[in-house]
GUPAGU-133032 format. One record per residue (C-alpha): residue number from 1; residue in one letter; x, y, z. Coordinates in Angstrom, 1 decimal, always signed. Layout:
residues N
NODE kolmi fido      x      y      z
NODE   NUM    A      X      Y      Z
...
***
This chain:
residues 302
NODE kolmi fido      x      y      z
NODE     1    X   +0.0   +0.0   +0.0
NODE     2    X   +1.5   +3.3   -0.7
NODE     3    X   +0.8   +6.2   +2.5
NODE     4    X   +0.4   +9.5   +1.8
NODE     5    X   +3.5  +11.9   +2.6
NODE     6    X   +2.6  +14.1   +5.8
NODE     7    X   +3.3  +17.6   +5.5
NODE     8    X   +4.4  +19.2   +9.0
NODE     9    X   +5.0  +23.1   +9.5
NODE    10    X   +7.5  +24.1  +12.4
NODE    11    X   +8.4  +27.5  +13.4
NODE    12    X  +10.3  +28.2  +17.1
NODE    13    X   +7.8  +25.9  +19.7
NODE    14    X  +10.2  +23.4  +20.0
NODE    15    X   +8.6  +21.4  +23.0
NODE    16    X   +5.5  +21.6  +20.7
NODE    17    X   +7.0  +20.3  +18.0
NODE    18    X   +8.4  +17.7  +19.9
NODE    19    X   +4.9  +16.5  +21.5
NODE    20    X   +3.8  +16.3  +17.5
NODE    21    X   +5.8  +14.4  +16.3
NODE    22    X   +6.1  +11.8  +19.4
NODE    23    X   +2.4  +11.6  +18.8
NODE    24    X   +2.6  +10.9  +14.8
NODE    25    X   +5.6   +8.4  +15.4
NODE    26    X   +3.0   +6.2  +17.7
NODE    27    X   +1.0   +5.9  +14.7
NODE    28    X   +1.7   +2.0  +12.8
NODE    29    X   +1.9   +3.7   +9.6
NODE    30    X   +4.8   +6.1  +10.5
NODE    31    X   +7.5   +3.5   +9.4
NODE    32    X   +5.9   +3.6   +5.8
NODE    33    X   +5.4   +7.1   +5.9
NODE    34    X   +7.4   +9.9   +4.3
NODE    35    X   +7.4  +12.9   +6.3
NODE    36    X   +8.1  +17.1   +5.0
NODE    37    X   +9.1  +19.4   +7.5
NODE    38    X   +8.8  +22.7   +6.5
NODE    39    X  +10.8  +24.7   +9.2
NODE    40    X  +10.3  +28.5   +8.6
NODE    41    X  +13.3  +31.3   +9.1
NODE    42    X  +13.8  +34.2  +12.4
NODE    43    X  +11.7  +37.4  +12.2
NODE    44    X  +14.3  +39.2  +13.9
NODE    45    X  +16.8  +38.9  +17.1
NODE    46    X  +13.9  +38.4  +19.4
NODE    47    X  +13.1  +35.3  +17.9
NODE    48    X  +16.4  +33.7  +16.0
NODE    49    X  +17.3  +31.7  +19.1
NODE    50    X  +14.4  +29.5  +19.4
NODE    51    X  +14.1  +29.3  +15.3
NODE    52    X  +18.0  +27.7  +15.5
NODE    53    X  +17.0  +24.9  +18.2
NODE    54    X  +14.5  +24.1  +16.5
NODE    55    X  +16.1  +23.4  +13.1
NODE    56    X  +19.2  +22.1  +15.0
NODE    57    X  +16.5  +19.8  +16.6
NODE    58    X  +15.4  +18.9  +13.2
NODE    59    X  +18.5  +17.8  +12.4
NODE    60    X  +19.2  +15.5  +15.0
NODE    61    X  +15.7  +14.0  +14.5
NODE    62    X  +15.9  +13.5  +11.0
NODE    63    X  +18.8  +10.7  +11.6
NODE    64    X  +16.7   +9.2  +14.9
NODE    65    X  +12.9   +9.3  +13.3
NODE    66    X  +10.7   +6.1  +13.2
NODE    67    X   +9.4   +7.7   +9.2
NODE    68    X  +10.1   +6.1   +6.3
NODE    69    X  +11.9   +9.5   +5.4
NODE    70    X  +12.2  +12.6   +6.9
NODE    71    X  +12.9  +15.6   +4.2
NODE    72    X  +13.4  +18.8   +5.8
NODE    73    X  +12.9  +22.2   +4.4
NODE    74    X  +14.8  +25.1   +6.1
NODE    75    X  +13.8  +29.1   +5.4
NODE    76    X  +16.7  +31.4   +5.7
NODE    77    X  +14.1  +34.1   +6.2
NODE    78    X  +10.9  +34.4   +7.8
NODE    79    X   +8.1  +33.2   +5.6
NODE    80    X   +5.1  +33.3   +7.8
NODE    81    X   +2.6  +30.8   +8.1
NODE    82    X   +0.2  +31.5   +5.4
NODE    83    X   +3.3  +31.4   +2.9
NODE    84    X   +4.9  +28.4   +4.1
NODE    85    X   +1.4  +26.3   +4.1
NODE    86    X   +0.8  +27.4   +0.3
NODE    87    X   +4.0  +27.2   -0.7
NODE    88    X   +4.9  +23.7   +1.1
NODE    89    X   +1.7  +22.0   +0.4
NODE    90    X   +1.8  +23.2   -3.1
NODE    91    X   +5.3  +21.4   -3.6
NODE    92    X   +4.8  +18.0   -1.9
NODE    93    X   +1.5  +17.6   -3.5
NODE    94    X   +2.5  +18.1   -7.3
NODE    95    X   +4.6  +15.4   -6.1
NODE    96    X   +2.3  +13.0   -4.5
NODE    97    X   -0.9  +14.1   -5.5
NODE    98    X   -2.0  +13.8   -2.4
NODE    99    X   -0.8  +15.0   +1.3
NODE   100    X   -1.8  +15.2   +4.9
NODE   101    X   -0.9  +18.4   +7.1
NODE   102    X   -0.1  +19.2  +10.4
NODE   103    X   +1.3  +22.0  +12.3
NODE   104    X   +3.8  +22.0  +15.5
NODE   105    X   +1.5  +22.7  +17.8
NODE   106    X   -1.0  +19.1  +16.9
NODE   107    X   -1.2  +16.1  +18.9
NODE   108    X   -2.3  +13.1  +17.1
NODE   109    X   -4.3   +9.9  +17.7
NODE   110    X   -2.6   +6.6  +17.2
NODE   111    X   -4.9   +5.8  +14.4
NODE   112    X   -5.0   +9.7  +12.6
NODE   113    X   -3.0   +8.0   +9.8
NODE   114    X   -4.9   +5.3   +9.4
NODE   115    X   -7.9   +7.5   +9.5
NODE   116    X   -6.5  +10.1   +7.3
NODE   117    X   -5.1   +7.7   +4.5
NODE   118    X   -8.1   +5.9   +4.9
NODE   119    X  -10.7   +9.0   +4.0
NODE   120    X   -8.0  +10.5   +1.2
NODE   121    X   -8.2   +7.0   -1.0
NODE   122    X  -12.3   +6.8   -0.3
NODE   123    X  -13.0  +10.1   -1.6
NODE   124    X  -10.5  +10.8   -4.0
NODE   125    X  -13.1  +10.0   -7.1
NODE   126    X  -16.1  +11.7   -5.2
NODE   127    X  -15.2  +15.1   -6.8
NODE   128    X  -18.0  +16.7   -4.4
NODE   129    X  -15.6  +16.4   -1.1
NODE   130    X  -12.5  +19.0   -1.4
NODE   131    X  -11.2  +18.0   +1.9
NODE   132    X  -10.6  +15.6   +4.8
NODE   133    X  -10.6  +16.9   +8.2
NODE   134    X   -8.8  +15.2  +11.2
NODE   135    X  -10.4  +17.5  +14.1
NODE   136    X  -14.2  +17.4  +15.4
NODE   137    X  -15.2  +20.4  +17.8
NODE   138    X  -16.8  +18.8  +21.2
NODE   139    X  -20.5  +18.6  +20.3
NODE   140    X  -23.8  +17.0  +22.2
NODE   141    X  -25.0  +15.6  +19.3
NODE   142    X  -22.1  +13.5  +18.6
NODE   143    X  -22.6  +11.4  +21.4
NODE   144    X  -25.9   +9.9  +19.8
NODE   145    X  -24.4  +10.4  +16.3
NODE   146    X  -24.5   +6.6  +15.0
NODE   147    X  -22.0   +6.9  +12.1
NODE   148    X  -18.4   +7.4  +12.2
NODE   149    X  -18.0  +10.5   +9.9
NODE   150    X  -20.4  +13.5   +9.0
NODE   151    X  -19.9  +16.2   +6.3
NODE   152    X  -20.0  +20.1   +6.5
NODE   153    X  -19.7  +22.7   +3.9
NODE   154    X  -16.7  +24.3   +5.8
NODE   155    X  -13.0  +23.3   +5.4
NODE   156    X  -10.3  +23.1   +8.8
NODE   157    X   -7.0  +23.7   +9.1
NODE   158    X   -6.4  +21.4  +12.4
NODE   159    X   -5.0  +18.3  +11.0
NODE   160    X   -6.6  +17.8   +7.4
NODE   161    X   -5.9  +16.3   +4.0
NODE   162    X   -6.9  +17.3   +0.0
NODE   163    X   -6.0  +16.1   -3.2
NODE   164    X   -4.2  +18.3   -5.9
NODE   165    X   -6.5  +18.7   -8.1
NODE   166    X   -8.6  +20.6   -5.3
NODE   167    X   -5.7  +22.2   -4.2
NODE   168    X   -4.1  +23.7   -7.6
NODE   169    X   -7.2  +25.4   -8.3
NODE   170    X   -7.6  +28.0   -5.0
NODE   171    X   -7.3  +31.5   -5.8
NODE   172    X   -5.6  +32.8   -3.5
NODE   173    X   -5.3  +36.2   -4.7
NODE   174    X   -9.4  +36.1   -4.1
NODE   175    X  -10.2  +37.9   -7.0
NODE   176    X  -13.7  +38.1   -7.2
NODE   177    X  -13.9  +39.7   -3.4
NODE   178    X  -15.4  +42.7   -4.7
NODE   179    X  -17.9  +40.6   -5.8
NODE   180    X  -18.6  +38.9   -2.3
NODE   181    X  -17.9  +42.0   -0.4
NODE   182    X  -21.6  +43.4   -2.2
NODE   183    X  -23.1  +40.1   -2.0
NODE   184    X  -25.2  +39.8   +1.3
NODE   185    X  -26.8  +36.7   +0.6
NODE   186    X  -23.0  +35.1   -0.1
NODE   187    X  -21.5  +36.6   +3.2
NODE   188    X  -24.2  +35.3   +5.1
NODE   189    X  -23.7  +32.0   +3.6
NODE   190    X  -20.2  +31.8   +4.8
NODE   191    X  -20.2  +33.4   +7.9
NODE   192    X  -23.2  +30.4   +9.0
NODE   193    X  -20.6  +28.3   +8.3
NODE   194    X  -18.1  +29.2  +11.5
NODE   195    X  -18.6  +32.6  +13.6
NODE   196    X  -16.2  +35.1  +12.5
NODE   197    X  -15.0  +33.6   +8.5
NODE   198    X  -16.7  +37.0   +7.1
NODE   199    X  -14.8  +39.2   +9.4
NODE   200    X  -11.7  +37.1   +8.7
NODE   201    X  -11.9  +37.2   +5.0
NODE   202    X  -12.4  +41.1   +4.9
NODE   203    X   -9.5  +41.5   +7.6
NODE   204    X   -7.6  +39.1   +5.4
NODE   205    X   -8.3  +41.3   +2.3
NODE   206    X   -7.4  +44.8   +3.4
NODE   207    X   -4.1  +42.9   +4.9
NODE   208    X   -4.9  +43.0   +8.6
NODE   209    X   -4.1  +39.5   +9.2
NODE   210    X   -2.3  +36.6   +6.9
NODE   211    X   -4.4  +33.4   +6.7
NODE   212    X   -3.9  +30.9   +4.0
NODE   213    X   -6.7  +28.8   +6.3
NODE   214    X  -10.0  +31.5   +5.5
NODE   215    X   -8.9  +31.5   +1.6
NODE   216    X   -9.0  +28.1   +1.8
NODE   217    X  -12.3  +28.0   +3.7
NODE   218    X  -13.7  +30.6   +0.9
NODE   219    X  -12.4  +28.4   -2.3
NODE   220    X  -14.1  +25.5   -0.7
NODE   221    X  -17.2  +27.8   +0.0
NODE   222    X  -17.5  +29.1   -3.6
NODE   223    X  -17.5  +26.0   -5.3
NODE   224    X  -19.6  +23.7   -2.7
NODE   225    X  -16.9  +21.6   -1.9
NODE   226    X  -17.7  +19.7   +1.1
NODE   227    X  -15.0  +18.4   +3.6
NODE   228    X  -15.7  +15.0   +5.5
NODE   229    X  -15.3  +15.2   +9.6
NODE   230    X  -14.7  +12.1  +12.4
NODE   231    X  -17.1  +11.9  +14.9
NODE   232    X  -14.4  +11.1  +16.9
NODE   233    X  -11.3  +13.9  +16.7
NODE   234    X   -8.1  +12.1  +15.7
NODE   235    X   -6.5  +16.0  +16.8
NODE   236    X   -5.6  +18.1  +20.0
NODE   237    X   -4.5  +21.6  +19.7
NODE   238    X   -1.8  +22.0  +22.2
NODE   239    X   -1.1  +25.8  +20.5
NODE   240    X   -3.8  +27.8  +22.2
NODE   241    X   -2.5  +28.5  +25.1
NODE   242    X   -0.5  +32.1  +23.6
NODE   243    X   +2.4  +30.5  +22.6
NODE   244    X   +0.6  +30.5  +18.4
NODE   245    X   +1.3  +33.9  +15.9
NODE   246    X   -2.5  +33.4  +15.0
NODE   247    X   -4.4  +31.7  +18.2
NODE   248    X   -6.0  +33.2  +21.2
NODE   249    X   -5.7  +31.7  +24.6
NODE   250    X   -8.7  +28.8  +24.6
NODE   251    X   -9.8  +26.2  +26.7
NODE   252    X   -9.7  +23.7  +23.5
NODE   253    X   -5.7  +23.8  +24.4
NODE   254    X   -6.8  +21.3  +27.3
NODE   255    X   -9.1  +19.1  +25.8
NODE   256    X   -7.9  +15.0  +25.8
NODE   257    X   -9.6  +12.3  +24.4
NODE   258    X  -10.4   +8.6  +25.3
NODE   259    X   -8.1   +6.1  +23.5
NODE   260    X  -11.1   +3.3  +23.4
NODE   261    X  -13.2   +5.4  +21.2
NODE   262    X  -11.1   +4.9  +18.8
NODE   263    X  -11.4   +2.0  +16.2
NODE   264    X  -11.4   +1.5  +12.1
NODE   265    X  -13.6   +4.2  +10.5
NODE   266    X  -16.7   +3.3   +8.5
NODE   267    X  -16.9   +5.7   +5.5
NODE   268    X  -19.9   +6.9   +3.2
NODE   269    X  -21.3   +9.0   +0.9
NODE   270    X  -22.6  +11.5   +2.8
NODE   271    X  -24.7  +14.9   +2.1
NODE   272    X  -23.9  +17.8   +4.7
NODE   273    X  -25.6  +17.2   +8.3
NODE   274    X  -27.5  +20.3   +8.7
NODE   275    X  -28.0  +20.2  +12.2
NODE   276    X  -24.4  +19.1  +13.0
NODE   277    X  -22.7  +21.8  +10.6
NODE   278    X  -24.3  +24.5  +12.4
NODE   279    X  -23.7  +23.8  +16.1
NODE   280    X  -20.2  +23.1  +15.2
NODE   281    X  -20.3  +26.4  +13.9
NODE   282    X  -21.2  +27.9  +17.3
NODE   283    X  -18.9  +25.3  +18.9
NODE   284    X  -16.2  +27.4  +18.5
NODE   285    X  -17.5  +31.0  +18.6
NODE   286    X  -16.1  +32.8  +21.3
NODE   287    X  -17.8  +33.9  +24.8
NODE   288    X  -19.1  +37.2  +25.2
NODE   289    X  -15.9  +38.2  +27.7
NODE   290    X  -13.4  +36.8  +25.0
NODE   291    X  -15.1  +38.6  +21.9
NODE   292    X  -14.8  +42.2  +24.4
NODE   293    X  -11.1  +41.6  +25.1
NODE   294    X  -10.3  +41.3  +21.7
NODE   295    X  -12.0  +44.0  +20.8
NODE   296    X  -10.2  +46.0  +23.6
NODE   297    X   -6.7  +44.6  +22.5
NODE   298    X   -7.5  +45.8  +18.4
NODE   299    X   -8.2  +49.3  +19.5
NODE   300    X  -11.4  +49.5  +17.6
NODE   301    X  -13.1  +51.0  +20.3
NODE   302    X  -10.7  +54.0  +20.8
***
């Protein structure tokens, strides 16, 4: 059986790193697994020491890993995270065809390869899904939810997988915005699928923030390309707990699962689950006190 390559993105969290890819290694299919570390470059002074232990970590690893083969990809300069992800995912999958990503800051399950390489072969011909999703926000429903996957109209970026020929075709330029910007009926659209994606596109577009992860979310929006979810999440974020360039302090960072839930997943044909795409689309909007401190912290209110 051939595995798809994993595509992993480190930056200077090299105890998060670390926890990653101890995580991934515990998976069965590591040892016939390639494995792409993309390890971006210093901003500046403040940050140049931890970017060197990491990639001097990376090193060392590389000739110790339990993967098949560990390529690493070093940045002289600083590319940020939104560069890195398109460029790095864009060059392993014209390569594979196919790829599976993770950033430093993920733990996985011991069956998230499985899982992953599992959903990436099923759906490959069922041009309808654009991506696979590792990570399931904590929902009520789930735990009456009799089938082992659901599907939503949005796309993540916690632990996911495409195919190239979804991939190859974003525009990440977004250059019908002024289109969507006038369209009510489209904003709306996109903003029921997760609190905040509006606002996050427009911030994104007048270069307030830098998300590859919203562009992403919009391509798959625009051309109703579904992504498939676990009922179970295969992922933990270990990065929201301040120590991310793009993440707020959350409770998610101490979330933990139950190793027994865990077992070989059942995959259909699916249509989206109404019900369950929009309350995990409140899942993770943020409480009234978190949405006024960062409101505070923007300056808007001055």
């Amino acid at each position: 059986m051939s595995y798809t390559p994993v595509v992993l993105f480190a930056y200077k969290r090299k105890d998060k790193l670390n926890m990653c890819l101890e995580s991934l290694e515990k998976n069965a299919e590591a040892d016939s697994t390639e494995l792409y570390i993309f390890a971006d470059g210093a901003k500046g002074a403040e940050d140049a020491g931890q970017v060197k232990e990491v990639k001097e970590y990376l090193r060392d690893y590389q000739h110790k890993s339990k993967f098949k083969a560990v390529h690493i990809i070093e940045q002289t300069e600083n590319q940020g995270l939104a560069a890195s992800v398109i460029m790095g995912v864009t060059e392993v999958i014209q390569k594979t065809g196919q790829v599976i990503v993770v950033e430093d800051d993920l733990v996985c399950s011991t069956d998230f390869l499985q899982y992953m390489n599992g959903a990436l072969d099923f759906y490959r011909d069922e041009k309808q899904y654009g991506s696979v999703s590792a990570y399931t926000a904590s929902m009520k429903a789930l735990e009456k939810y009799d089938k082992d996957i659901y599907v939503t109209g949005k796309g993540e970026c916690w632990g996911w997988g495409t195919w190239e020929d979804r991939w190859m075709k974003v525009d990440w330029a977004v250059t019908d915005f002024e289109q969507y910007r006038n369209d009510k009926t489209q904003r709306r659209d996109f903003e029921h699928l997760q609190y905040g994606l509006d606002r996050m596109l427009i911030r994104q577009m007048k270069d307030e923030i830098d998300s590859w992860a919203v562009r992403w979310c919009y391509h798959l929006f625009k051309y109703g390309l579904l992504t498939i979810y676990p009922t179970y999440s295969r992922i933990l974020n270990k990065g929201l707990d301040g120590s991310g360039t793009n993440c707020s302090i959350s409770d998610l960072s101490n979330e933990a699962w139950d190793a027994e839930t865990f077992r070989k997943c059942r995959y259909e044909i699916l249509p989206v689950n109404m019900k369950l795409e929009r309350m995990a689309a409140l899942a993770e909007k943020p409480s009234v006190i978190t949405r006024v401190k960062d409101f505070i912290k923007s300056g808007s209110h001055k």
